[in-house]
C-alpha positions, 0 to 999 in steps of 0.5 A: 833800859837793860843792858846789852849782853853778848852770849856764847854757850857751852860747846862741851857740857862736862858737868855743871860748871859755873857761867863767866860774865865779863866785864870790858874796861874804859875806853872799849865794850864787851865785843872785845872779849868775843873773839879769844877768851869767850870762846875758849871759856865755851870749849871748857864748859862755861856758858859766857856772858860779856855786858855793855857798861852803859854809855858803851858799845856801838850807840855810845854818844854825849850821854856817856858821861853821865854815868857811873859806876853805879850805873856800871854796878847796875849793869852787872846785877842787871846781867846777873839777874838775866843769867839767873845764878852767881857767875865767876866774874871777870873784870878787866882794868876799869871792869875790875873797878866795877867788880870790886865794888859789885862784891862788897854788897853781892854775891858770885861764884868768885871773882877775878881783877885782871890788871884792874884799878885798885882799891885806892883808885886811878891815881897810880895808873895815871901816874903810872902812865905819865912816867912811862908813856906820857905820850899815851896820857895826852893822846888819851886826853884827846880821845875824850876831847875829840873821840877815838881817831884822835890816837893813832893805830900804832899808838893804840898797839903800845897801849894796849898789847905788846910789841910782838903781837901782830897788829890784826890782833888789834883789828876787832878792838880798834871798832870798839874804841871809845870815849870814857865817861868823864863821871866815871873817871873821875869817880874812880880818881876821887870818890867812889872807890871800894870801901870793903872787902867781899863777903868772907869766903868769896874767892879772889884772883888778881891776875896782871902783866908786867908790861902793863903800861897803865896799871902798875905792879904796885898797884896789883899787889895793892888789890890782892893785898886788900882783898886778901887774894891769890896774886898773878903777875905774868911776865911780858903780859901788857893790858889788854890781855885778850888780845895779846900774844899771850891771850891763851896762856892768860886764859888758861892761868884763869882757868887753872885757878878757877879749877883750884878755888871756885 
């Protein structure tokens, strides 16, 4: 069954520029780049596309947990196929887990890792996360135990976006809120992690914040290290970076590095 996309097209058609797929990280769907990046992208001339990994999005039930991230993989190439030429990807936290592993075998107009996984793994996220906001760590534990009203409203701000963001920011997300799969995680924890860099020539960028409460500088400067990429870090930028404070500055830094190197 192919996957689910979402499409916004350009608004403004100043020269042939490369289309952007997104790619939504655990716990959520692509819905949560429609409100803020999608259309900012469209405005500067990017046809933009945001897929459904499988398992996610409004149908989500027990399934869900026998995917992953080939199937995640596959999702991309499947979407790839539908837009019809290499896009720039954008892979956010477990997105950019999906897209490392997309671009060992495939090709794009360039990629970037926004506060994404590492090459090594979820380890140090997890780590990350029970040091700092142990709290958060077992209310994640009870979403995958007992779905998304298992953590509070206020509990999902402090994961997801900073303190001084309004929390109707936060209103498109918490719909999308979801299970992850137990396979992908565990993926992502143990086994199927990135091998090899992208073929020679694929532009890169890591972009993340330092007030991500799941992903660790450490690790951001491990994934541009390995990559050999152009590394980012914003300050007071928190993970979910769509739908923070800072959006539009996190967008236009994107935009900038992609008019340098794509």
């Amino acid at each position: 069954m192919p996957p689910e996309i979402i499409e916004l097209k350009a608004t403004k058609k100043n020269g042939k520029k490369a289309p952007i797929l997104f790619i939504h990280g655990s716990f959520c769907a692509a819905p949560i780049w429609r409100h803020r990046f999608m259309p900012f992208f469209a405005d500067h001339g990017h046809d933009c596309y945001a897929v459904n990994l499988s398992g996610h999005g409004p149908q989500n039930d027990w399934t869900l947990h026998l995917c992953g991230l080939s199937d995640f993989v596959q999702d991309v190439i499947d979407a790839v196929d539908h837009i019809g030429e290499p896009p720039v990807l954008v892979g956010h936290s477990l997105g950019g887990m999906v897209v490392q592993k997309y671009i060992e075998d495939h090709d794009c107009a360039g990629a970037i890792l926004l506060n994404s996984l590492p090459p090594s793994g979820a380890l140090s996220s997890i780590m990350h996360i029970m040091s700092g906001s142990l709290d958060l760590y077992w209310s994640l534990n009870q979403v995958m135990m007992f779905g998304p009203d298992a953590m509070s409203f206020e509990m999902l701000k402090r994961l997801l976006v900073s303190d001084d963001t309004h929390p109707a920011s936060l209103a498109e997300a918490h719909g999308l809120f979801q299970p992850e799969s137990l396979r992908a995680i565990n993926e992502v924890a143990y086994l199927d992690v990135p091998r090899r860099r992208a073929k020679e020539g694929t532009a890169i960028a890591v972009i993340g914040g330092d007030a991500d409460v799941m992903i660790p500088v450490s690790a951001l400067k491990e994934t541009a290290e390995f990559h050999e990429a152009d590394l980012e870090i914003i300050p007071g930028a928190p993970h979910a970076v769509m739908l923070d404070k800072r959006w539009k500055m996190v967008a236009e830094r994107i935009r900038s590095w992609m008019l340098r190197s794509t």
